[in-house]
C-alpha positions in Angstrom: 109.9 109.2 79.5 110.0 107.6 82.9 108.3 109.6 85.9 110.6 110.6 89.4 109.9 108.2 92.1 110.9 109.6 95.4 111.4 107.2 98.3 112.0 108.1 101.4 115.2 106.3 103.6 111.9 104.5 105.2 110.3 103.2 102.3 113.8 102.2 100.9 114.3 100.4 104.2 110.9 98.5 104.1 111.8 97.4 100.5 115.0 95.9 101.5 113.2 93.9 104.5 110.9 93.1 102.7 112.7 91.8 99.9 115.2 89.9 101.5 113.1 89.2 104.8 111.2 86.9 102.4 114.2 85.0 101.2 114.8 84.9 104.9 111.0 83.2 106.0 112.1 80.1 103.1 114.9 79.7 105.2 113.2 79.7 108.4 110.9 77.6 106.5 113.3 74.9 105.6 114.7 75.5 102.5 117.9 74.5 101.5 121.1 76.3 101.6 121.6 76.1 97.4 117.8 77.6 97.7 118.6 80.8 99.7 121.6 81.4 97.8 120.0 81.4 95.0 117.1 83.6 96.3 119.8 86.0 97.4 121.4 85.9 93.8 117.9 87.1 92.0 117.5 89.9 94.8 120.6 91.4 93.9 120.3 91.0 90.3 117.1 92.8 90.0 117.0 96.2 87.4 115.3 99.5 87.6 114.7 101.4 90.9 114.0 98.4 92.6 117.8 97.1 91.7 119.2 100.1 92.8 117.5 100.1 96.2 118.0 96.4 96.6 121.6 96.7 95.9 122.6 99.7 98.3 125.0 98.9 101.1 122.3 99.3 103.6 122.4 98.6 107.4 119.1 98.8 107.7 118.0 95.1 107.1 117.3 94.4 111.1 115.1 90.9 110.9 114.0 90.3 114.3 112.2 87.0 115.2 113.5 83.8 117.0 111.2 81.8 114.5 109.4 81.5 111.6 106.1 83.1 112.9 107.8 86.5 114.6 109.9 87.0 111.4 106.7 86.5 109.3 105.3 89.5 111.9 107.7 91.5 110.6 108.3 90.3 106.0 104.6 90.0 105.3 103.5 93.4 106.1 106.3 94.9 104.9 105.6 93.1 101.9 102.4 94.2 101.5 104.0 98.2 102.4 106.2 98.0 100.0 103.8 97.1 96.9 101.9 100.2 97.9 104.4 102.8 98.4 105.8 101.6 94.9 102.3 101.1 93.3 101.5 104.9 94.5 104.7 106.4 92.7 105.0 104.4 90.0 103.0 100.8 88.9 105.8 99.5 86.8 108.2 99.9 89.6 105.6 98.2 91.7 105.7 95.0 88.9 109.3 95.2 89.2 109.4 94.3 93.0 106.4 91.9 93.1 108.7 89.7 90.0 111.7 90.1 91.6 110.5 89.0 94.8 108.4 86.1 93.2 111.3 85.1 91.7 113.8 84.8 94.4 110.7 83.1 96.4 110.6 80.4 93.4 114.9 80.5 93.2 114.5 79.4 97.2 111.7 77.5 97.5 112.5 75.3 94.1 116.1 74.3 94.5 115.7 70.8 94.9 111.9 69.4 96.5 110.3 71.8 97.8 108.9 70.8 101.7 105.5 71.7 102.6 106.3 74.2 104.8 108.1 75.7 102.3 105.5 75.9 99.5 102.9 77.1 102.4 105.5 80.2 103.0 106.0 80.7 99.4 102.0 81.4 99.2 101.6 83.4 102.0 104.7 85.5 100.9 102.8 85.7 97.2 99.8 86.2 98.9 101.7 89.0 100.8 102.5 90.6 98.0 99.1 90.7 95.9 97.6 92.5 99.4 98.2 95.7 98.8 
């Protein structure tokens, strides 16, 4: 029997920024084009609630920053909001989003050698995630 998780358009919206604002920091990072696709691909092929909500045809995906450091204003708490508003409702939900994340983190970051500055983003994204 699986329990009713009820997110609000809000918490839907900081899922989706958060989700694909991470894929978004590797790329501000330096990772390579194959790398974000990639990333991008495991987002949208993610199960469960967190599959539906990544999956919506949203508009409400606005990443603001000119660099790496104002968009990682913006991802990394929203990562961190987005493991507990799903940990709150429902844990297993809240697995589901931290593997798909950390997998599309790994599908960027790993396609090909992964920079230094890439690997350092990957960790504070993980790092990110395991805040909440």
């Amino acid at each position: 029997m699986s329990a009713t998780i009820t997110l609000t358009d809000q918490d839907k919206s900081t899922i989706r920024v958060a989700a694909y604002g991470a894929v978004s920091l590797l790329a501000a990072a330096g990772a390579p084009h194959k790398g974000i696709t990639q990333g991008s691909i495991a987002l949208t092929s993610a199960t469960g609630l967190v599959g539906h909500v990544l999956s919506a045809k949203a508009k409400d995906i606005k990443l603001k920053g000119k660099n790496a450091a104002e968009l990682a204003e913006q991802v990394l708490p929203a990562l961190t909001t987005a493991m507990a508003v799903l940990n709150e409702q429902n844990p297993a939900e809240a697995d589901n989003f931290r593997s798909t994340v950390l997998v599309a983190a790994e599908a960027t970051a790993h396609s090909g050698k992964p920079s230094p500055a890439v690997t350092a983003m990957a960790h504070k994204i993980t790092e990110a995630l395991s805040a909440a």
